[in-house]
N, C-alpha and C positions, 0 to 999 in steps of 0.2 A: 514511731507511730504504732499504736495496739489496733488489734483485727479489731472487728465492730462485732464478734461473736464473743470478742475478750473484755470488751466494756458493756457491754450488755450484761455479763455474769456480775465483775465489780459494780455495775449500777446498781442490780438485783439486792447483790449480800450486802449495798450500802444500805441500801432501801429496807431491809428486813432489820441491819442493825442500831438503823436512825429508829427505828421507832421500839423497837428494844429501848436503847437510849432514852428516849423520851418516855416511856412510861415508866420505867422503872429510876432512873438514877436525877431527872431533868427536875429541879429543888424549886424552878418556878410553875405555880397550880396554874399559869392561864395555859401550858403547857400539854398540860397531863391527858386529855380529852382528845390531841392533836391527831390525827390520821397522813399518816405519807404518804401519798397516792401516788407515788413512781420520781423515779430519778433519773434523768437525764445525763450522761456524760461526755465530751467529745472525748473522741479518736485519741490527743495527746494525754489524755486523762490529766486535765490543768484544771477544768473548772467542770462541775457537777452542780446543773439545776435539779434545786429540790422540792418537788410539785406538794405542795400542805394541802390540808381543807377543816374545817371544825363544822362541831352540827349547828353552831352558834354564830353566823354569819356575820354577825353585829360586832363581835370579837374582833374581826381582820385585821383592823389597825395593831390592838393592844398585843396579838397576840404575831403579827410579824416584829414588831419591836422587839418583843423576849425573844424572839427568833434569832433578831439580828444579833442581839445581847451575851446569847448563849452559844455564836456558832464559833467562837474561839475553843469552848468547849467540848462542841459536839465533833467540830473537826480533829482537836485531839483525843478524844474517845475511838473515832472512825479509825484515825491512824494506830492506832493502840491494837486496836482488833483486826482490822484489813492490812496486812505487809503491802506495803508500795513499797517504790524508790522514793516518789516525792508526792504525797497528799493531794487532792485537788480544793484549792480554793470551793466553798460553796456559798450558794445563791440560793436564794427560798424565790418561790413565785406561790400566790394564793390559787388554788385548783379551785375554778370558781364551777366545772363540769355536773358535779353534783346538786348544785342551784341551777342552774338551765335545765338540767333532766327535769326536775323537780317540778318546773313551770311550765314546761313541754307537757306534762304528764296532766297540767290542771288544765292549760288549755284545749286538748284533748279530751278530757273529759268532759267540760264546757259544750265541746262541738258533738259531741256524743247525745249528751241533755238536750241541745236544742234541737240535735236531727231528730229524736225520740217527742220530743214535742212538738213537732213540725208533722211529726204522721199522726202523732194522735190526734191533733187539730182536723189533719187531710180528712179522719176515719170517719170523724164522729161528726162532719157535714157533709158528706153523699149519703 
């Protein structure tokens, strides 16, 4: 079993060189736009979730398939570049965190507009 300060580093330098990978050598375009927003690893280093997101939301389907398609290769690039003893199987999840802020941020704003309209109503009838 590896320290959680030792998969933490191998998450990292997966993480900086999946997406290396992906922009530079990854031959499908629904790809290329793709953003890693962190990797996950257990403790045995067996399997490594790989948190994606696109600015293009509507993509997720199309664009977890080339995922899945490519991760024969992306997993042998990663081993190529990162020394292990034994690779860890990977897993894509859609980072949906970027779209929630996003909506957070309008409805917030929303609430903001109506507090602002709600006093200017208050003002301008006393």
């Amino acid at each position: 079993m590896t320290s959680e300060a030792r998969a933490r580093r191998i998450a990292t330098r997966m993480q900086e060189e999946l997406a290396e990978i992906l922009h530079r050598q990854a031959s499908d375009p629904r790809l290329e736009q793709l953003t890693v927003t962190g990797v996950d690893l257990d403790r045995e280093l067996a399997h490594a979730t790989v948190h994606v997101t696109l600015s293009d939301a509507e993509a997720q389907k199309d664009v977890m398939t080339a995922l899945v398609g490519a991760g024969g290769f992306l997993r042998s690039e990663l081993a190529r570049r990162i020394p292990l003893r034994s690779f860890p199987r990977l897993h894509f999840r859609w980072d949906a965190s970027g779209e929630r802020g996003a909506r957070i941020e309008e409805v917030l704003a929303s609430l903001k507009r109506d507090e602002a309209a709600a006093r200017g109503e208050k003002g301008a009838g006393s």
